[in-house]
N, C-alpha and C positions, 0 to 999 in steps of 0.2 A: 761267163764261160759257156760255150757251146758243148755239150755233153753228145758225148757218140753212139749212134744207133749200129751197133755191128752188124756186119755181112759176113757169106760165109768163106771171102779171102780173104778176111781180117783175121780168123785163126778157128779155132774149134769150136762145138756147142756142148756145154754139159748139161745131162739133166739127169735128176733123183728121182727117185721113185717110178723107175721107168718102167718096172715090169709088167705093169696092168693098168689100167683107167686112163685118165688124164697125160699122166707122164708118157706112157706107152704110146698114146693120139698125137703128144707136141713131139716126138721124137721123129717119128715118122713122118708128121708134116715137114719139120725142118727139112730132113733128109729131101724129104723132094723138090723143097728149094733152093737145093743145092750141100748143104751143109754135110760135112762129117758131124756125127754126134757121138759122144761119149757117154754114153747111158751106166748109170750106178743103180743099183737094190741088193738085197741080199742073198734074191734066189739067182744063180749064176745061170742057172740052164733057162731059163724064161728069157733073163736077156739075151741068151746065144738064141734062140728062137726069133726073137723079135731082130735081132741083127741079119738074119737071116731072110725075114720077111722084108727086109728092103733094098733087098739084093733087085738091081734091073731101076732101081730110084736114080734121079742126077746126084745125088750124094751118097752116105753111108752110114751106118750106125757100127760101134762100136763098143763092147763089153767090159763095162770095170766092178766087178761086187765089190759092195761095201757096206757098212751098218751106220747109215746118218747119227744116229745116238753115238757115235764113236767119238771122238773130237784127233784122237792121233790116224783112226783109219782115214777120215776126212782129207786129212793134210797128204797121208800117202797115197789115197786112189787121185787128188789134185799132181802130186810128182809126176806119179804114172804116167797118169793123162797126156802133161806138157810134156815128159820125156819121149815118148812116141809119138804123137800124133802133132804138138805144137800146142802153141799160149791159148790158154781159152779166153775165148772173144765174149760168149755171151754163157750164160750160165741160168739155169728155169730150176730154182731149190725147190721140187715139187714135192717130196714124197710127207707123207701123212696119213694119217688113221683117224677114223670116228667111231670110237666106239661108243654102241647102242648102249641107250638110259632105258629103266622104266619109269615111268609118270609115278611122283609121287618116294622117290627115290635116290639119296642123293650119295652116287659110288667115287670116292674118294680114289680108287685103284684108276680106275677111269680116267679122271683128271690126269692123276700124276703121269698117266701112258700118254694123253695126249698132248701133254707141257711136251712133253719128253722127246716126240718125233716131232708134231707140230710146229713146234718152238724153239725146242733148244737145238731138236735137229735139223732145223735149217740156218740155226746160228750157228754149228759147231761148221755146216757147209759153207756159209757164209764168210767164215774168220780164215777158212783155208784157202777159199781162191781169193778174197780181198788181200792177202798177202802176194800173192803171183800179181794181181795187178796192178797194185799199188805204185811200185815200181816203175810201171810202163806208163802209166797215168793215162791208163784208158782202159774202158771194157763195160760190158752190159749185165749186169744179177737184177733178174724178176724172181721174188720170192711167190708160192701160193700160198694164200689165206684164204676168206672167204667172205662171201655177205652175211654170211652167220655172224660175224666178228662186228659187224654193225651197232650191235644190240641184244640187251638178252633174250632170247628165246627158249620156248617150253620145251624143256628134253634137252637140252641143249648146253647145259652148265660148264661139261667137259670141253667137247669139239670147239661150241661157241667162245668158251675163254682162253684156251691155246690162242683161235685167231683171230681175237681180238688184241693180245700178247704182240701176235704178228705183224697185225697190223703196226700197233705203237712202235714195236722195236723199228719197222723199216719206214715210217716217218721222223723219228729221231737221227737214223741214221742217215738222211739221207744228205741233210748240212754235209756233214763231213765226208760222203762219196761223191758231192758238187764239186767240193774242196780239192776231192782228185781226181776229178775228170773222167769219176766213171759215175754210168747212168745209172740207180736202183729204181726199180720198180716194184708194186705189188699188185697182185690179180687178184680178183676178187670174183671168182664166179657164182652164180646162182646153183640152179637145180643141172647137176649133170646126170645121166646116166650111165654109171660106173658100179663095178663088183663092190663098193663102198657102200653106197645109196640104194643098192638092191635088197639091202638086206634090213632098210626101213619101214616102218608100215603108216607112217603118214603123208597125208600130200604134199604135192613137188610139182608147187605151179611151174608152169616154162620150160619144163623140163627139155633138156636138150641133148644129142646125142656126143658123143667122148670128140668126133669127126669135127662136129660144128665147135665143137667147145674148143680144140687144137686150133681150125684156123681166126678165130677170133682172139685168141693169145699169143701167134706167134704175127698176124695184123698187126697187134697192139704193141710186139717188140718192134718190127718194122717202124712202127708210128711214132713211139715215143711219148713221154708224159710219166707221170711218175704212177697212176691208177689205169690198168685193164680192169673195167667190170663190165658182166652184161649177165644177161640181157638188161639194158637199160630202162625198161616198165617197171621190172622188178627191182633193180640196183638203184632207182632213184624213189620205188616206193619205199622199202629200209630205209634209206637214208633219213627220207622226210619224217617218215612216222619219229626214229631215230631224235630228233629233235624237237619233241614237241614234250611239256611237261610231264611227268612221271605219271598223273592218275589217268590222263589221257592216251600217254604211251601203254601204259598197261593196258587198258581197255582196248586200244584199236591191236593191239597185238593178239589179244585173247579173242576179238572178232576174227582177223586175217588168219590165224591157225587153227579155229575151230576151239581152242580152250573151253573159252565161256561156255560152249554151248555143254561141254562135256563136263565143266564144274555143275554146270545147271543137273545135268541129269545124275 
């Protein structure tokens, strides 16, 4: 079966987490490639802000608050959507939090916050528009995770096993979204530089601006395939390390993040 890469007369665009970083860069980009976008977060006035700022674009953006952790809000800001503005075509479940670890630290509240948006709140996004298109037997869900979800990394037990979580759920899933003729994806970026990642104080090889990072994930909807990652140096050095026995994987992990040198001292 040939799976659909949606355009923006095939019907609308949603994305989560749109009021800042990443989600804020892919909304905007869409918009100028024509699309209307439906942008959900919680702060209402951030998205009427950014709806605003792409006034004079070939497309539009459009305001819906909502709390992804909700699973009944999910289903209603999905009614809303398609009752005003028409069927969503493609769908970017971007929103997420990383909250900061200290070294040597292991915060339980942490995990459970980031299970919680990470994870289940792009499942609870997820179960509301695969219901709308189910039906129609077509449409586009790129979920975000991360190359953190590769493998474990130091500081990282929260952020990192949410989207590892993420990753798994949207390769199981993906059998039975073939099955109905719509296309799942997951993106997997590296180092972006967002109001998230500002607020870390380790290095962030590759690091890349929110701009560069929007059009290289809405490229990758355009493109199709079931993984968006990049920067490719870094997304296929993960991977590789990723796969090599445990005593070796640890060590070249502990070289590549500086660890080792900081147990040494």
């Amino acid at each position: 079966m040939s799976l659909p890469r949606m355009q923006p007369q095939d019907g609308v665009a949603w994305v989560t987490g749109a009021s800042s970083g990443i989600g804020e860069a892919v909304a905007l980009e869409l918009a100028a490639r024509g699309w209307t976008v439906a942008i959900t977060a919680r702060r209402l006035e951030q998205l009427e802000d950014l709806a605003q700022r792409a006034t004079g674009l070939p497309g539009r953006i459009v305001a819906h608050a909502g709390d992804v952790t909700d699973a009944a809000a999910m289903r209603v800001v999905v009614d809303a959507i398609e009752s005003v503005h028409g069927p969503i075509a493609l769908a970017f479940l971007n929103a997420g939090i990383a909250p900061a670890t200290r070294r040597g630290v292991f915060d339980i509240a942490a995990l459970e916050a980031a299970l919680a948006v990470n994870t289940l709140g792009a499942a609870k996004g997820l179960a509301a528009v695969l219901e709308r298109m189910k039906p129609r037997g077509r449409g586009q869900i790129a979920v975000n995770a991360s190359i953190a979800g590769f493998g474990g990394l130091p500081r990282a037990a929260a952020y990192g096993a949410s989207k590892a979580a993420t990753i798994y759920m949207c390769e199981a899933l993906k059998f039975d979204c073939d099955r109905l003729g719509i296309r799942l994806q997951v993106v997997n970026p590296g180092f972006v530089d967002t109001p998230l990642t500002r607020r870390h104080d380790f290095s962030m090889p590759l690091l890349m601006t929110e701009a560069v990072a929007a059009r290289r994930i809405v490229d990758g909807f355009v493109r199709g395939g079931f993984e968006i990652s990049f920067p490719r140096r870094l997304s296929w050095a993960v991977k590789l390390i990723s796969l090599l026995p445990y005593p070796v994987y640890f060590w070249a992990v502990g070289r590549f993040t500086g660890q080792a040198k900081r147990e040494r001292a």
